[in-house]
PDB file of N, CA, C and O in Angstrom:
ATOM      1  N   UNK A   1     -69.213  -4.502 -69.359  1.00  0.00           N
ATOM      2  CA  UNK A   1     -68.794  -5.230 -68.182  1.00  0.00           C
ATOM      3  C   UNK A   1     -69.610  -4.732 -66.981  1.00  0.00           C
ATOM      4  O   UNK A   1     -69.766  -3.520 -66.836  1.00  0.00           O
ATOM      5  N   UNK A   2     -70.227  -5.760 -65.964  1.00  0.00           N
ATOM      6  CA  UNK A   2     -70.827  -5.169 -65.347  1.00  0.00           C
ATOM      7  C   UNK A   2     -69.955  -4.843 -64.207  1.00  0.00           C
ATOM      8  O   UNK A   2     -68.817  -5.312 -64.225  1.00  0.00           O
ATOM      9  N   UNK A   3     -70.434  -3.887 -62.923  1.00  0.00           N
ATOM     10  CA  UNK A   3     -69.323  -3.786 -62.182  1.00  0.00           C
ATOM     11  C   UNK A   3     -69.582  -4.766 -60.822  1.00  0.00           C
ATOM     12  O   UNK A   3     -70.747  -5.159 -60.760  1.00  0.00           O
ATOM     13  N   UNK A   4     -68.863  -5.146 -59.920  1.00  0.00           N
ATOM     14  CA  UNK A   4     -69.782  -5.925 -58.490  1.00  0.00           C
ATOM     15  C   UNK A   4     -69.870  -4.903 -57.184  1.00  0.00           C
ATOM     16  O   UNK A   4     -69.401  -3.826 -56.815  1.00  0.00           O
ATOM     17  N   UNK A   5     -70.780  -5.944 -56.723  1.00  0.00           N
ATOM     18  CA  UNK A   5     -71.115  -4.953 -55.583  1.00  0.00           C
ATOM     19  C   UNK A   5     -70.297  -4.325 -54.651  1.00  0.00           C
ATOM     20  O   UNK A   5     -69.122  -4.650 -54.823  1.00  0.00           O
ATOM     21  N   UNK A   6     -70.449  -3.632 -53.828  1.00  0.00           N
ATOM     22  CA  UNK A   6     -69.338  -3.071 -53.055  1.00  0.00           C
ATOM     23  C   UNK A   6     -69.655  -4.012 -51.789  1.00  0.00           C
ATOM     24  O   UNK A   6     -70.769  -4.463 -51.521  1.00  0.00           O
ATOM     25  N   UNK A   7     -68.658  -4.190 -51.173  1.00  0.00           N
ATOM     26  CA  UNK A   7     -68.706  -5.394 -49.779  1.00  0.00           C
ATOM     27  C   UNK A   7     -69.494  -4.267 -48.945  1.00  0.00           C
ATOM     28  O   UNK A   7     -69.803  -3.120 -49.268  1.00  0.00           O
ATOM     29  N   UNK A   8     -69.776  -5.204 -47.409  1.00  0.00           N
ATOM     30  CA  UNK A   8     -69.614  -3.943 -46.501  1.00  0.00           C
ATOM     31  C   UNK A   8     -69.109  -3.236 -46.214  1.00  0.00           C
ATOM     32  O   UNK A   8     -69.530  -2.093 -46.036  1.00  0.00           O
ATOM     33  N   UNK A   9     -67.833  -3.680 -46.024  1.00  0.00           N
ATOM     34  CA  UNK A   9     -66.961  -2.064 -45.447  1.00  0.00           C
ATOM     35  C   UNK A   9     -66.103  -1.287 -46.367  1.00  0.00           C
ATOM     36  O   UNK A   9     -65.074  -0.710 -46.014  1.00  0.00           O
ATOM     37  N   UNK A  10     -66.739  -1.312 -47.955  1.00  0.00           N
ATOM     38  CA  UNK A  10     -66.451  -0.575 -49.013  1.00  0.00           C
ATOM     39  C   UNK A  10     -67.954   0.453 -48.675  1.00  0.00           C
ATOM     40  O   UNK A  10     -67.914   1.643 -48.985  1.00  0.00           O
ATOM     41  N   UNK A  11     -69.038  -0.055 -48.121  1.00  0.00           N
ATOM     42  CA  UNK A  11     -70.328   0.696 -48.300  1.00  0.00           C
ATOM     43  C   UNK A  11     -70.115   1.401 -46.872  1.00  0.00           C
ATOM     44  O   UNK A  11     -70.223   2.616 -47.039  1.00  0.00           O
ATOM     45  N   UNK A  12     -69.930   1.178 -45.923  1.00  0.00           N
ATOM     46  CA  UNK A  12     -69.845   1.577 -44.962  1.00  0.00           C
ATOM     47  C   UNK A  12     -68.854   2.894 -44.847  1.00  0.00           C
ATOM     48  O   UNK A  12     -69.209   3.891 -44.218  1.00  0.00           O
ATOM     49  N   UNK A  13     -67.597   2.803 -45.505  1.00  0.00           N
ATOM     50  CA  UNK A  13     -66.461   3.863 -45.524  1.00  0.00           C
ATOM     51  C   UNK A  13     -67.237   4.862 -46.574  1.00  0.00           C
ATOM     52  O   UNK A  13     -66.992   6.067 -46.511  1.00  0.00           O
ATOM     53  N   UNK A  14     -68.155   4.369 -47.519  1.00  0.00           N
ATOM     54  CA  UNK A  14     -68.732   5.508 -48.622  1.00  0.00           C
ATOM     55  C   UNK A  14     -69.631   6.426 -47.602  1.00  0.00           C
ATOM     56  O   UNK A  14     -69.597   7.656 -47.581  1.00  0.00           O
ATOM     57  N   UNK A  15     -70.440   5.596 -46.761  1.00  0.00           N
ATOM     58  CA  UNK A  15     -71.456   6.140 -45.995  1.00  0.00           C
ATOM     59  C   UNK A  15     -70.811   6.896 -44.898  1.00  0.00           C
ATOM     60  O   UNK A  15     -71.635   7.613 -44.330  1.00  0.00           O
ATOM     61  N   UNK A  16     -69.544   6.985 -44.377  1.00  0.00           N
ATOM     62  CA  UNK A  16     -68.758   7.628 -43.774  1.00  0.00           C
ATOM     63  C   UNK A  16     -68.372   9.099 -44.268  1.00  0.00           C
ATOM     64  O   UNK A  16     -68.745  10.158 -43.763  1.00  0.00           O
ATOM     65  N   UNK A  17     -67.528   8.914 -45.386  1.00  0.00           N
ATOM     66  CA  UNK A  17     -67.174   9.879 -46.224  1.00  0.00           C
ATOM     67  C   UNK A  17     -67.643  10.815 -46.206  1.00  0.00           C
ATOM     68  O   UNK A  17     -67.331  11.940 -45.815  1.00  0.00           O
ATOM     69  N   UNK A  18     -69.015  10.086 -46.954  1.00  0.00           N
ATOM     70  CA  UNK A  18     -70.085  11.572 -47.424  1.00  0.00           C
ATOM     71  C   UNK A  18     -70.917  11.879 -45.835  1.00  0.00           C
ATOM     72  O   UNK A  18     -71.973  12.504 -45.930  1.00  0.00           O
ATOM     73  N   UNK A  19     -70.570  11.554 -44.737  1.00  0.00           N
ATOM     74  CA  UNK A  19     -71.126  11.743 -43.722  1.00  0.00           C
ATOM     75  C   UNK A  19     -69.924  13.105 -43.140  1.00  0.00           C
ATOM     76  O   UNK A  19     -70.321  14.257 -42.965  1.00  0.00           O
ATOM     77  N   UNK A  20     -69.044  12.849 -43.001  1.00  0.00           N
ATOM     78  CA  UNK A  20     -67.768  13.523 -42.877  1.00  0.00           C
ATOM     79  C   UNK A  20     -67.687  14.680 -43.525  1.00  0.00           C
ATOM     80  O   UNK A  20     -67.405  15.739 -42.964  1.00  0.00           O
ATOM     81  N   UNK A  21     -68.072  14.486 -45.479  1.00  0.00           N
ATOM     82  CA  UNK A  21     -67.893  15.586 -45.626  1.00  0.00           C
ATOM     83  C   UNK A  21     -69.093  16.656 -45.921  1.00  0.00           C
ATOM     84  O   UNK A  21     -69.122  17.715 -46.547  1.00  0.00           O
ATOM     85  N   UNK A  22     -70.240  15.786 -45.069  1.00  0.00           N
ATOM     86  CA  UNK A  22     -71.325  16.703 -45.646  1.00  0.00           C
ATOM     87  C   UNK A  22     -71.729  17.804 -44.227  1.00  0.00           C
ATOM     88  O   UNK A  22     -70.879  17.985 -43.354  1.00  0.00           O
ATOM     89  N   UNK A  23     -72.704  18.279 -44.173  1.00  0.00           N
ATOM     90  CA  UNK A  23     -73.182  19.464 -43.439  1.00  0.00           C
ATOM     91  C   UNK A  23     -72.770  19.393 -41.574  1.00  0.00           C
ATOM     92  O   UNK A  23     -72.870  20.320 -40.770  1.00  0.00           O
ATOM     93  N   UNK A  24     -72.266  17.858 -41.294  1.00  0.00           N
ATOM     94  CA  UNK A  24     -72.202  17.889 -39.846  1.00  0.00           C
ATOM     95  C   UNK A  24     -70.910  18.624 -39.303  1.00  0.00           C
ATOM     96  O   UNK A  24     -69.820  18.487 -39.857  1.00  0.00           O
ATOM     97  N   UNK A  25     -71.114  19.468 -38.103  1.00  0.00           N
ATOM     98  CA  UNK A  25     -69.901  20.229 -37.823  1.00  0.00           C
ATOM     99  C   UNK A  25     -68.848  19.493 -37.222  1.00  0.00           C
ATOM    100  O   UNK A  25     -69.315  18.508 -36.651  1.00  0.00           O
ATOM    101  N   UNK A  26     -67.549  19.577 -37.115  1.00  0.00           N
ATOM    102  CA  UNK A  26     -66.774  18.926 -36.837  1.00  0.00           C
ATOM    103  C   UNK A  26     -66.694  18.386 -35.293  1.00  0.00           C
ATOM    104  O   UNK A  26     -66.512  17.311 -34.721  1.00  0.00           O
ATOM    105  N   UNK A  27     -66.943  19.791 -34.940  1.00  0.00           N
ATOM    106  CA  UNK A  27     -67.018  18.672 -33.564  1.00  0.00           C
ATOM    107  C   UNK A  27     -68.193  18.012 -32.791  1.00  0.00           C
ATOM    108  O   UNK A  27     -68.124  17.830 -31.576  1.00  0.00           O
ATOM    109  N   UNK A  28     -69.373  17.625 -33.603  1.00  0.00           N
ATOM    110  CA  UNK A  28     -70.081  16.603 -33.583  1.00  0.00           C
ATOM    111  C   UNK A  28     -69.410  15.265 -34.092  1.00  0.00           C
ATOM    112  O   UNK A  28     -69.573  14.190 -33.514  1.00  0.00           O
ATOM    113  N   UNK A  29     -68.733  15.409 -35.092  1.00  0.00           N
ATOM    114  CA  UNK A  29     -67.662  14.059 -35.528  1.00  0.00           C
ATOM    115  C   UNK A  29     -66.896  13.716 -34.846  1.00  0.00           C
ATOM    116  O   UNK A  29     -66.774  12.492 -34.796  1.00  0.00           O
ATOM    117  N   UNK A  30     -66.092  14.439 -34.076  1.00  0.00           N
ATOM    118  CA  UNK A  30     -65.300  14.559 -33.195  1.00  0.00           C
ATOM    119  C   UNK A  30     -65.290  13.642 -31.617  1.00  0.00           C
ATOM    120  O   UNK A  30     -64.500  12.935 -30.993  1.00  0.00           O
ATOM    121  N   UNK A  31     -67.284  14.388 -31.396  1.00  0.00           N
ATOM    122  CA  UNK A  31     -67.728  13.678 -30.467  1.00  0.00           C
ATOM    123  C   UNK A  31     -68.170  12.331 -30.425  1.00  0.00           C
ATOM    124  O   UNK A  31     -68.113  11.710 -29.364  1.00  0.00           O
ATOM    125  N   UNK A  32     -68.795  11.586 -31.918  1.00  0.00           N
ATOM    126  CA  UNK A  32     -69.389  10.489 -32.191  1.00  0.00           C
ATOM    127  C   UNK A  32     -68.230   9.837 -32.379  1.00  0.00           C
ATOM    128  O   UNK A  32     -68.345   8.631 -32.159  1.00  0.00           O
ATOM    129  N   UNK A  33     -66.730  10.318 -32.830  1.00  0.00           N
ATOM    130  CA  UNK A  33     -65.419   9.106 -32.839  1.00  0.00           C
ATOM    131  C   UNK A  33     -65.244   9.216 -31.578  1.00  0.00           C
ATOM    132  O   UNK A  33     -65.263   8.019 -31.290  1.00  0.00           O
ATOM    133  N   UNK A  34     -65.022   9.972 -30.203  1.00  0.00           N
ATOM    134  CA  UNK A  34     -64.777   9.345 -29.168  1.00  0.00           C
ATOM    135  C   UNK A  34     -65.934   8.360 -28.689  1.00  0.00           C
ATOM    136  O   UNK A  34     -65.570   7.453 -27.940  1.00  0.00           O
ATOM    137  N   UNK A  35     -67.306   8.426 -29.034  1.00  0.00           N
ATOM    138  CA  UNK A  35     -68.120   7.218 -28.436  1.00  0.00           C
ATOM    139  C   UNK A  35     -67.559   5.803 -29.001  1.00  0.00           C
ATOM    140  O   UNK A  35     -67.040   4.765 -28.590  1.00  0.00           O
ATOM    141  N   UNK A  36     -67.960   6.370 -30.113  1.00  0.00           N
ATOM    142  CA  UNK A  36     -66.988   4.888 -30.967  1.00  0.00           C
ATOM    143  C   UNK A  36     -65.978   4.354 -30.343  1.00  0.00           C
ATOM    144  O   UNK A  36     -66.046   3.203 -29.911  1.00  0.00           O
ATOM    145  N   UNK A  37     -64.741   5.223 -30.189  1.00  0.00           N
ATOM    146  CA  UNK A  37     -63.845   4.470 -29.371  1.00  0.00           C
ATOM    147  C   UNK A  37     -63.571   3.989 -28.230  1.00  0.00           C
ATOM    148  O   UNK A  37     -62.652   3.233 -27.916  1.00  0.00           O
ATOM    149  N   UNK A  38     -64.809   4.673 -27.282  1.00  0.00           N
ATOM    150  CA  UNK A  38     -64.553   4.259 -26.139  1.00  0.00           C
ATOM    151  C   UNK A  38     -65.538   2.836 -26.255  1.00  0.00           C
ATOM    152  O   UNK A  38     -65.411   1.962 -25.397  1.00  0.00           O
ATOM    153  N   UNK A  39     -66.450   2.689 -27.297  1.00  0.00           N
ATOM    154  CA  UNK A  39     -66.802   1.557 -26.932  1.00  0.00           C
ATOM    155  C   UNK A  39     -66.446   0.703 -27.446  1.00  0.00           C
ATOM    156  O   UNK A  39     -67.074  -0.352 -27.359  1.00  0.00           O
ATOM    157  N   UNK A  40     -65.297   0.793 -28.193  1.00  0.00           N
ATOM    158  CA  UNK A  40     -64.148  -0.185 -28.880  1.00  0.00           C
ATOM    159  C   UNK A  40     -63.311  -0.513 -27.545  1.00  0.00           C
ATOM    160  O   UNK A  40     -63.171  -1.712 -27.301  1.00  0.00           O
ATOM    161  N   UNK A  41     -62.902   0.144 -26.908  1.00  0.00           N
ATOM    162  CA  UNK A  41     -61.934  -0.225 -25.853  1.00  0.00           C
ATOM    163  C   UNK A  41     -62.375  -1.057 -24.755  1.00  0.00           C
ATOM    164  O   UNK A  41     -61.806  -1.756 -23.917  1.00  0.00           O
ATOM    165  N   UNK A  42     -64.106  -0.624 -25.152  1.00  0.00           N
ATOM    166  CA  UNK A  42     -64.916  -1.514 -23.787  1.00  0.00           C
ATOM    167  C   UNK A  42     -64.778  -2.734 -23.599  1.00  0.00           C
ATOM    168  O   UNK A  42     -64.997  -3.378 -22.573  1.00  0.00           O
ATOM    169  N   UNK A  43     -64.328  -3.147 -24.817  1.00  0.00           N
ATOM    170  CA  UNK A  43     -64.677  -4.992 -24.750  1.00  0.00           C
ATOM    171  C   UNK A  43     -66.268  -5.930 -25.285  1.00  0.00           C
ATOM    172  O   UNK A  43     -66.670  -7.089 -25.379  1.00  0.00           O
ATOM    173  N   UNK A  44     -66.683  -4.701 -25.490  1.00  0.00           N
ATOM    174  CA  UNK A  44     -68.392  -5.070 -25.438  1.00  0.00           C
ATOM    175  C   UNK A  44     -68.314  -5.931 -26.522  1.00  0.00           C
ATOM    176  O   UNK A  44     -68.733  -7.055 -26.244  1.00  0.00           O
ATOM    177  N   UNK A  45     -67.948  -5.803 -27.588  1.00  0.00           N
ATOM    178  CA  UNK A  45     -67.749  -6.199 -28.976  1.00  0.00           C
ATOM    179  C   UNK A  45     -67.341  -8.031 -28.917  1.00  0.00           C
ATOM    180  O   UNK A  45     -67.887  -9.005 -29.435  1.00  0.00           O
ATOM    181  N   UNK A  46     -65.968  -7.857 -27.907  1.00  0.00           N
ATOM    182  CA  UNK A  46     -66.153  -9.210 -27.786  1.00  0.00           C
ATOM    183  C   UNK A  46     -66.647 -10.335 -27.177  1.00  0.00           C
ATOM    184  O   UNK A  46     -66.364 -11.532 -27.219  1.00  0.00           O
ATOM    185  N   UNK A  47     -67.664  -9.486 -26.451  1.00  0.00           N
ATOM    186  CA  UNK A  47     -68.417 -10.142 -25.467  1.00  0.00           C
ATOM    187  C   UNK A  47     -70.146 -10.233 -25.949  1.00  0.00           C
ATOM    188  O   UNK A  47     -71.114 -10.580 -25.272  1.00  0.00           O
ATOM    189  N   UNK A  48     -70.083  -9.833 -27.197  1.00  0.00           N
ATOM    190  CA  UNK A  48     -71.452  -9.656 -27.618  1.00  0.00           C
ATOM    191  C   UNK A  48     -71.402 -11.367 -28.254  1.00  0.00           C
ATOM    192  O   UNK A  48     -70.456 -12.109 -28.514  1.00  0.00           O
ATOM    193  N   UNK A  49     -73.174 -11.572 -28.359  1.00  0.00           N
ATOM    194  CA  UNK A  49     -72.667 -12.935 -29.001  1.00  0.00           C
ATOM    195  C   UNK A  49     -73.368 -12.633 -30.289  1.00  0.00           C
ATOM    196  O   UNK A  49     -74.078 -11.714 -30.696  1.00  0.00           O
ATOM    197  N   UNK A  50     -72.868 -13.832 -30.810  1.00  0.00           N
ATOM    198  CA  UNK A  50     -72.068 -14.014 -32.354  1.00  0.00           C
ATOM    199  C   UNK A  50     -73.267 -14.162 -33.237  1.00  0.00           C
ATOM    200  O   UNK A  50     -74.266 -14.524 -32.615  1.00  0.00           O
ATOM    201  N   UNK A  51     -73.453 -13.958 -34.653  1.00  0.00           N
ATOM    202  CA  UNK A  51     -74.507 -14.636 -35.154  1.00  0.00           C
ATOM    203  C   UNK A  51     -74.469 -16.378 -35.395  1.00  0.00           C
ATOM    204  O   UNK A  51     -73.583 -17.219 -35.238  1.00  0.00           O
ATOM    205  N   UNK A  52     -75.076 -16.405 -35.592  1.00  0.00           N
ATOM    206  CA  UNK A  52     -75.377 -18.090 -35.825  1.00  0.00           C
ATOM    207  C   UNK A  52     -75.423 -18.555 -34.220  1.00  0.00           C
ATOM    208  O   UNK A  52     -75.553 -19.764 -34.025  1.00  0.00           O
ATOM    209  N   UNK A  53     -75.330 -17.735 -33.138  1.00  0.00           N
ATOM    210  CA  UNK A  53     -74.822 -18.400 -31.487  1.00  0.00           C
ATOM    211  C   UNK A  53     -76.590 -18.644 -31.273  1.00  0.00           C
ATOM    212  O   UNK A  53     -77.485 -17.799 -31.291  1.00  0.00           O
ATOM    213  N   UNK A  54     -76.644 -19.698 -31.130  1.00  0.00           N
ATOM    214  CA  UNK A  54     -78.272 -20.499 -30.490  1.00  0.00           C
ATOM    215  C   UNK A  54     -78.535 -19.714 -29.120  1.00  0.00           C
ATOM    216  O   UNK A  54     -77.886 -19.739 -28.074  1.00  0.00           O
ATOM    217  N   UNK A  55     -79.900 -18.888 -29.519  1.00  0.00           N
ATOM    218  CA  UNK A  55     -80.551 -17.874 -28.273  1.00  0.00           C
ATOM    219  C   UNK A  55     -81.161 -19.099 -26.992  1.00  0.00           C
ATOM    220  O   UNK A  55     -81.537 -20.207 -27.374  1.00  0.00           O
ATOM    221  N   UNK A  56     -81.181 -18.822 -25.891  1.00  0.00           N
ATOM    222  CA  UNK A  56     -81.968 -19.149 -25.143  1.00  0.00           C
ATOM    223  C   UNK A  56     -83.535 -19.266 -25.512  1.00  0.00           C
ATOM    224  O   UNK A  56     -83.982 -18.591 -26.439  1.00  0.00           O
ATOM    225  N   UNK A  57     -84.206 -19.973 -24.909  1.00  0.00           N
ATOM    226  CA  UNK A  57     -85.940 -19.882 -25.345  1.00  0.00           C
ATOM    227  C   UNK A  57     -86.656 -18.971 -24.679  1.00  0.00           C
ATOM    228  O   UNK A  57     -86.096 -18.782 -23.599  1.00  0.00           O
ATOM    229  N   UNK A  58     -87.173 -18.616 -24.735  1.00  0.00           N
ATOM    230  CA  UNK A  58     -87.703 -16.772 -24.125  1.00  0.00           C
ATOM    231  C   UNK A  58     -89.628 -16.910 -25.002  1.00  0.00           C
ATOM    232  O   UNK A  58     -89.952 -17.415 -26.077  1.00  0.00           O
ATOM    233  N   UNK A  59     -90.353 -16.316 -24.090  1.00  0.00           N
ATOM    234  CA  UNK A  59     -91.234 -16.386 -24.880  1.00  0.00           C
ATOM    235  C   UNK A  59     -91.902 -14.012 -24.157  1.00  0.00           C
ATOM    236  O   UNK A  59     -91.738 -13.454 -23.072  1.00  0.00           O
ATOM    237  N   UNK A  60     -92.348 -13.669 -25.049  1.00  0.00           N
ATOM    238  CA  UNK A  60     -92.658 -12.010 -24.956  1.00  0.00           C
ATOM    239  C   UNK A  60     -93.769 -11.767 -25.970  1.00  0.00           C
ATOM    240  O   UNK A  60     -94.073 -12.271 -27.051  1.00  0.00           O
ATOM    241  N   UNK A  61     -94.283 -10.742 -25.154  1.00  0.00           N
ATOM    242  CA  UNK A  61     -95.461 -10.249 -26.095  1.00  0.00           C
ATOM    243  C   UNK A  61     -95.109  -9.640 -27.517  1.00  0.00           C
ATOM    244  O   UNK A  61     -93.980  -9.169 -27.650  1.00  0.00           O
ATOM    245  N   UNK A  62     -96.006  -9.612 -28.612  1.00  0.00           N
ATOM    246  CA  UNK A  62     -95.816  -9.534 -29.592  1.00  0.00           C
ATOM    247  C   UNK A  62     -96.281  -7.286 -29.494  1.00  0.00           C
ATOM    248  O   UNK A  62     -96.688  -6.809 -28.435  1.00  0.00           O
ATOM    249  N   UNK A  63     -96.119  -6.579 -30.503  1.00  0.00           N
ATOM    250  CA  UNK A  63     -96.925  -5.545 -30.282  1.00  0.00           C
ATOM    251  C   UNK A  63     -98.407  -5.481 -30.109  1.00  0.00           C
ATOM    252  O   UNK A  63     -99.006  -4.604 -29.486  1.00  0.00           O
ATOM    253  N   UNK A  64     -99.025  -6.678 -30.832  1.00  0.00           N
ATOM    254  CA  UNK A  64    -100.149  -6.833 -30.807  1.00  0.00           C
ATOM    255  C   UNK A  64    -100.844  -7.493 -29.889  1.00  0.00           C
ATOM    256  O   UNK A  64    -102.050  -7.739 -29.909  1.00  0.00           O
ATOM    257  N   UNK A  65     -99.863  -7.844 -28.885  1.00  0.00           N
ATOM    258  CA  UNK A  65    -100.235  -8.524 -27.577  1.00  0.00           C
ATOM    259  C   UNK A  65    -100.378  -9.900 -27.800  1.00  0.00           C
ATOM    260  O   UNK A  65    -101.276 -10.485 -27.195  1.00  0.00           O
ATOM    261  N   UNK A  66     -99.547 -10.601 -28.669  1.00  0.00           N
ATOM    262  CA  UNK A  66     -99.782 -12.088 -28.666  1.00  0.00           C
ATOM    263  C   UNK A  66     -98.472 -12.468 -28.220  1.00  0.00           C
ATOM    264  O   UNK A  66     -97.466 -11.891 -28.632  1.00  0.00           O
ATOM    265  N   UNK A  67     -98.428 -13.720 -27.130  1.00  0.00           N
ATOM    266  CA  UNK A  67     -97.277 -14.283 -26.938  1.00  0.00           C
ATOM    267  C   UNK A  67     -96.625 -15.072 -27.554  1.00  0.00           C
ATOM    268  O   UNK A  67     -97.059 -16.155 -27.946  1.00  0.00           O
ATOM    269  N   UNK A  68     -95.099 -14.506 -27.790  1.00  0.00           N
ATOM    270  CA  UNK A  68     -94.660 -15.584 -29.127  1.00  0.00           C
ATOM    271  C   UNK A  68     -93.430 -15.968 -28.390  1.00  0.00           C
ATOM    272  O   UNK A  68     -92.640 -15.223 -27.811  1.00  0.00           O
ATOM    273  N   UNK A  69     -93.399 -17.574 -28.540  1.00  0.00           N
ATOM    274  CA  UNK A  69     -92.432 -18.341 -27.868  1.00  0.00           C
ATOM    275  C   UNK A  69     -91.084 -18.649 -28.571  1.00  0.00           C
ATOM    276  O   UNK A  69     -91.339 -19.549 -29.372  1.00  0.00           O
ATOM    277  N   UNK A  70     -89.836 -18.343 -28.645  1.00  0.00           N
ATOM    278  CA  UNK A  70     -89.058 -18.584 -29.944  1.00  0.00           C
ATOM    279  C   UNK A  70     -88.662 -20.128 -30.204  1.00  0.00           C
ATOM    280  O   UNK A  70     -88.299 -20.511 -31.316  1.00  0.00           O
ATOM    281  N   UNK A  71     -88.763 -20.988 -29.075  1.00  0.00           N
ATOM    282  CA  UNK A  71     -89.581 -22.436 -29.674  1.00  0.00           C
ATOM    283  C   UNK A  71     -90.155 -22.522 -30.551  1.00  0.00           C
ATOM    284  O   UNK A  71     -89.670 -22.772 -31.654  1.00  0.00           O
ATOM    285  N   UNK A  72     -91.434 -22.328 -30.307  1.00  0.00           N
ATOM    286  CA  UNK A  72     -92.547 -22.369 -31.343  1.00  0.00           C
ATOM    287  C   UNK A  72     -92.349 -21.592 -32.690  1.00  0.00           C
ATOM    288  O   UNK A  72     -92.665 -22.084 -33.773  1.00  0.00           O
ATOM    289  N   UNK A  73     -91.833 -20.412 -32.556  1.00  0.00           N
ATOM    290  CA  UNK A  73     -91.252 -19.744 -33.841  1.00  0.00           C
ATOM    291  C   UNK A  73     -90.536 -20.490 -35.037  1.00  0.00           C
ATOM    292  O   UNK A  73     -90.652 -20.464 -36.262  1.00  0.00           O
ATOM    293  N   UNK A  74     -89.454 -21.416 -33.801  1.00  0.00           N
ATOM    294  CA  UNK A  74     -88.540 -21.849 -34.434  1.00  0.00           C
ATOM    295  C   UNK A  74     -88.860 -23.326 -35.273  1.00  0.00           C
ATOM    296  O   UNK A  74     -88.356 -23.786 -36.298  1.00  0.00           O
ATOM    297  N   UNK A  75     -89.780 -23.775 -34.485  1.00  0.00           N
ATOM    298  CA  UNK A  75     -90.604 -25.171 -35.553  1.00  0.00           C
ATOM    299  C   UNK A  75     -91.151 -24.760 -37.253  1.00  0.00           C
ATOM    300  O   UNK A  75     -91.513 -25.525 -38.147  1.00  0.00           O
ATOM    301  N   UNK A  76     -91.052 -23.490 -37.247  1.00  0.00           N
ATOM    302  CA  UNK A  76     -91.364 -23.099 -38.683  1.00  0.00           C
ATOM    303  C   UNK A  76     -90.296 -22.713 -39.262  1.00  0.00           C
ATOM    304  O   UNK A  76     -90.437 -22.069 -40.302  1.00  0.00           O
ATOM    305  N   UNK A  77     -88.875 -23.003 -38.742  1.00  0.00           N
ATOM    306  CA  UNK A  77     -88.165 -22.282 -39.505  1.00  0.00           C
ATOM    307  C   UNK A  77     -87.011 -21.486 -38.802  1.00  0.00           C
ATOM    308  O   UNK A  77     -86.913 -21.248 -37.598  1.00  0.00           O
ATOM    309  N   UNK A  78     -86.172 -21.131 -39.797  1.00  0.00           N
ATOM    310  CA  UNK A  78     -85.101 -20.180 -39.064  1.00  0.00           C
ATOM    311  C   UNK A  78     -85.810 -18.647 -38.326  1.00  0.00           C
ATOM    312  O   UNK A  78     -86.906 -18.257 -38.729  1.00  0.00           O
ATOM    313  N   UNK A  79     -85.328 -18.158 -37.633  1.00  0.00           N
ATOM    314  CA  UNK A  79     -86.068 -16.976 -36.685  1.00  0.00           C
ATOM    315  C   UNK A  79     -85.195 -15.916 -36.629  1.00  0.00           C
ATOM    316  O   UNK A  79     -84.148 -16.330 -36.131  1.00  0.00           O
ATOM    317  N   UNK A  80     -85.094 -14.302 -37.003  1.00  0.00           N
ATOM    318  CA  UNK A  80     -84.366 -13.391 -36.986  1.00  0.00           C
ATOM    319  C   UNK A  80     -84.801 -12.558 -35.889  1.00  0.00           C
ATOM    320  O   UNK A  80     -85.885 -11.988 -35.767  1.00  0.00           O
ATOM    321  N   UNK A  81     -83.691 -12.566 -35.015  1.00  0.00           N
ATOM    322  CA  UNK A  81     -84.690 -11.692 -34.072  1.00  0.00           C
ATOM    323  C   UNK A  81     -83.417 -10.256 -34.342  1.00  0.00           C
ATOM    324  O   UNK A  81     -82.255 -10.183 -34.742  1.00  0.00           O
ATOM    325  N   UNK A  82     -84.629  -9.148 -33.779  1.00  0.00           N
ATOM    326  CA  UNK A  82     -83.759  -7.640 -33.884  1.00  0.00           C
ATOM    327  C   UNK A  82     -84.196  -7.124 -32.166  1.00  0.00           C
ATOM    328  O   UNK A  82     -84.645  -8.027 -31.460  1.00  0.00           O
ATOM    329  N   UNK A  83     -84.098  -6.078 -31.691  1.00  0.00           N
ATOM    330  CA  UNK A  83     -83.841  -5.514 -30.753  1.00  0.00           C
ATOM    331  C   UNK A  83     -84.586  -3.684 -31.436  1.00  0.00           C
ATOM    332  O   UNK A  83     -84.329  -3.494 -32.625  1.00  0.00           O
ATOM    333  N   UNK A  84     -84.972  -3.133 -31.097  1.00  0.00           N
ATOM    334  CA  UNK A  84     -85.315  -1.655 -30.719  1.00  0.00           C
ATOM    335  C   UNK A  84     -84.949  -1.039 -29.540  1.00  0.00           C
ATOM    336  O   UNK A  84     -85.523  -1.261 -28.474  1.00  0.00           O
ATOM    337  N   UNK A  85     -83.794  -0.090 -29.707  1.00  0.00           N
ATOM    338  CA  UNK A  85     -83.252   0.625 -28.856  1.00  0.00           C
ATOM    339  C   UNK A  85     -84.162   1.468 -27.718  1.00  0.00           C
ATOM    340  O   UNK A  85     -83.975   1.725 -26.529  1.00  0.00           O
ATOM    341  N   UNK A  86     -85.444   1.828 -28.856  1.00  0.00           N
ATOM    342  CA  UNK A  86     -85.781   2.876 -28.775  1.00  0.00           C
ATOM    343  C   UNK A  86     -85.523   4.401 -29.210  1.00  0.00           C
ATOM    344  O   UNK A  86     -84.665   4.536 -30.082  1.00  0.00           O
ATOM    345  N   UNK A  87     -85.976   5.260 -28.859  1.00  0.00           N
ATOM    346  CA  UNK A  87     -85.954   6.524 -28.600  1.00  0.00           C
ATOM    347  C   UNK A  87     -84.493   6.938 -28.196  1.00  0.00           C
ATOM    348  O   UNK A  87     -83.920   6.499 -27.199  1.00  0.00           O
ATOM    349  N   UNK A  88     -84.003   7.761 -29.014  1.00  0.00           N
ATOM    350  CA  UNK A  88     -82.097   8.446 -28.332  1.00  0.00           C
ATOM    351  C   UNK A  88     -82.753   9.176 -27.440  1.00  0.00           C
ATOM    352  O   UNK A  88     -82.135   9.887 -26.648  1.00  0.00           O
TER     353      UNK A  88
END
């Protein structure tokens, strides 16, 4: 029998776990659940928008310095866009 996959937040609580119980000291955990919660309380969450929510048209340089319009992106097709925080 084969077994199925684990959902997300079966993978997510595993990736917790062994985060919890591996080498980090407690009150680094301690400190990363109050960020968590305070930015649960923020509201941000429900004010973020949604997937499938239609972006504005924006056009930005590429890394390679080419300008890419998400119009034009989007004539080929569905378009994933991500974000880089950067640097902590």
């Amino acid at each position: 029998m084969q077994s199925r996959p684990m959902a997300l937040h079966e993978t997510l609580r595993a990736i917790r776990t062994a985060f919890e119980e591996g080498p980090t000291p407690a009150e680094d955990i301690r400190v990363l659940d109050a960020h968590v919660e305070a930015l649960r309380s923020s509201g941000l969450a429900e004010r973020a928008i949604r997937a499938g929510t239609r972006a504005p048209d924006f056009a930005m340089r590429s890394t390679c310095g080419r300008t890419l319009a998400l119009g034009e992106l989007l004539a080929n097709g569905p378009v994933v866009l991500t974000w880089f925080r950067g640097n902590w």
